[in-house]
N, C-alpha and C positions, 0 to 999 in steps of 0.2 A: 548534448543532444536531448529534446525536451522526452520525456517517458510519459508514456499514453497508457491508461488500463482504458481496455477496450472492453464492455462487459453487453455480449451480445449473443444470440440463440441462434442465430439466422447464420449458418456455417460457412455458407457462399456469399453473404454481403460482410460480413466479419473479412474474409478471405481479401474480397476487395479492395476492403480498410485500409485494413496491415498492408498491403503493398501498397496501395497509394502512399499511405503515411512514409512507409520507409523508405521510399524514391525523393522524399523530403526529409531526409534524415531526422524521421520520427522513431524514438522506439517504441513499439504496439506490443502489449502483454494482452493476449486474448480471454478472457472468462466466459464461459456459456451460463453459468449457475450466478443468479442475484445472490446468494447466502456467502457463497466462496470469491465473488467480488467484491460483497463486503468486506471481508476476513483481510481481504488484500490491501483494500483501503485504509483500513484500520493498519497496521501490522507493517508496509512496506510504502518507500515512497513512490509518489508519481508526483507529473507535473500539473495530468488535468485528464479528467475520468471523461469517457461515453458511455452513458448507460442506456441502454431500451428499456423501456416501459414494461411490457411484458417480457418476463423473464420467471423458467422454473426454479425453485427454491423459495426467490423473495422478489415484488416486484420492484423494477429501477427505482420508482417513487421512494418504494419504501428504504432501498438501501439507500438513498441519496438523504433523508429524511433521518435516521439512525446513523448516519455518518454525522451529518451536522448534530447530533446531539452529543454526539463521542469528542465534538472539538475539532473532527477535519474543517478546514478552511481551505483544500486546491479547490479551484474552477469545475463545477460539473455540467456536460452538455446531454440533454437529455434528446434521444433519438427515436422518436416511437410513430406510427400511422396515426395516432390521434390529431384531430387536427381543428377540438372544439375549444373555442377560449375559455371553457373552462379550465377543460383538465390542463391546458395551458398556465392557467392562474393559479391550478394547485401545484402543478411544479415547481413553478418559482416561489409559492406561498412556503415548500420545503427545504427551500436551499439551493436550488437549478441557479444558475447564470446563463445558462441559454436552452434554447429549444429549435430542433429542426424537424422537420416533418417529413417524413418517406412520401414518398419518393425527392431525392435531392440529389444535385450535382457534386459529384466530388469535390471541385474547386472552391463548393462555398462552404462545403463542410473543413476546409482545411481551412478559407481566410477564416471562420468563425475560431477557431484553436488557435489561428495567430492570434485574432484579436485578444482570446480568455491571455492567452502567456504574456500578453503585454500591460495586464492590469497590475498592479503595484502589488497585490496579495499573492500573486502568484509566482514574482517572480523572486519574492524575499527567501533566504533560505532557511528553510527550518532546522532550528537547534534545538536540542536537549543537555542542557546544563545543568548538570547536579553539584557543581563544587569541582570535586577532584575530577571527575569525567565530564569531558563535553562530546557531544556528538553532533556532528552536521550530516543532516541527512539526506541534504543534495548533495554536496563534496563525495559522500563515502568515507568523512575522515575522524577517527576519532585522537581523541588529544587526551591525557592525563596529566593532570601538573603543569598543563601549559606546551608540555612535549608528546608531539604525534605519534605515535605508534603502527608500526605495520600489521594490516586487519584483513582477514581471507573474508571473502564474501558471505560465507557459511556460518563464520563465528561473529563476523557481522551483526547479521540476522538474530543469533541468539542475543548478542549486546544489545540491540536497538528495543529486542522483547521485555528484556529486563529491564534498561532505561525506559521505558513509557510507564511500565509500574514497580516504581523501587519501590522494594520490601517486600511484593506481593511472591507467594510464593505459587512457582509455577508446577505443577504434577506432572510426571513424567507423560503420562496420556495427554496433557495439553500441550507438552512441547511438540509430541509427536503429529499432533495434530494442527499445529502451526507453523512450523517449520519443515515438514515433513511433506512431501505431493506426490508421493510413487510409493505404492507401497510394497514395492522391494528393496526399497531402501530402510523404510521406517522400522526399528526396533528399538528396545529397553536400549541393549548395548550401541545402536547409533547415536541415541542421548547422551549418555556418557559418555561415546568418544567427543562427541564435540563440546560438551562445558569441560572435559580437560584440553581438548586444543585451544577455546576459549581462556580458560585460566592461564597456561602456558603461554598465549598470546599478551595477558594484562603482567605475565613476570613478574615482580617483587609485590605487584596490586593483588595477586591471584588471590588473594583470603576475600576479596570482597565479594566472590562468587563463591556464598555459602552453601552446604548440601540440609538441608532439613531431613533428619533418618524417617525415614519411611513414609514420605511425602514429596519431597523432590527439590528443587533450587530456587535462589532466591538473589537478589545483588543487594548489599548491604552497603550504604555510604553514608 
């Protein structure tokens, strides 16, 4: 099923989205914040982003804009009442593949996300292959040596963190701040639990999840 970040202010037309979408076996991840739909796009996969224009934190433009400079390449459909050819041209000038204008029909808003998912960029899977680890991050599957491993969604996420920047090391304040979205969950000792269930997960690989003393973790390959 294709995964949708839905990054929109407007609580009751978001609301709409997500169920239209999911009565079409879309999955809809909701963002109201541009900054934290960023974060998302960067950090987690999807198959093709909605952004509005106006948005508090950062505007759609601007995350759509700063996503393509980071290297995303999904489909982005840009949703906003604007409806001057210009700001139409600066959207796509940033990285847009399409644009719809409020007020719209649900039905063309879904053929337009068919259409993005059937361009050839969108529907290729993206991997991160470092040598010994490869990860697909459509699939959910990661491989070592050529042999898959079974991976909780959780330590996942910390994996896919570390594969996008080997070596970088990561602080414990930044894991907790990217991995982390409740904050009754987030603590020192929830990082730690999970790069040891991570480690535990990679078995006889675990040394490549290094600790940096008094700085935080890193994947070495």
């Amino acid at each position: 099923m294709p995964k949708i970040l839905l990054v929109e202010d407007d609580e009751q037309l978001a609301e709409l989205i997500t169920a239209g979408l999911a009565s079409q076996n879309f999955v809809v991840e909701h963002i109201t914040d541009g900054a934290e739909g960023l974060h998302r796009l960067k950090y987690y996969h999807f198959d093709v982003a909605i952004l509005d224009w106006q948005l508090p934190g950062m505007a759609g433009v601007d995350v759509c804009k700063e996503f393509r400079k980071s290297g995303g390449i999904i489909p982005i459909l840009m949703l906003t009442g604007k409806q001057a050819l210009h700001d139409k041209e600066q959207a796509f000038d940033i990285g847009a593949d399409d644009y719809l204008t409020k007020p719209f029909a649900f039905r063309e808003l879904s053929a337009r996300l068919r259409a993005l998912l059937r361009r050839p960029h969108a529907i290729q899977k993206p991997v991160i292959d470092l040598g010994l680890i490869t990860m697909d991050l459509s699939g959910r599957v990661v491989t070592i040596g050529g042999a898959p491993i079974e991976i909780r969604p959780a330590e996942f996420s910390v994996l896919e963190l570390f594969m996008k920047s080997p070596g970088r090391v990561f602080t414990t304040e930044e894991l907790l701040t990217k991995l982390f979205h409740s904050e009754s969950e987030a603590s020192d000792e929830a990082v730690r639990q999970r790069i040891f269930r991570l480690r535990k997960t990679l078995g006889k690989h675990e040394s490549l999840i290094k600790t940096v003393a008094g700085v935080g973790y890193k994947l070495e390959v």
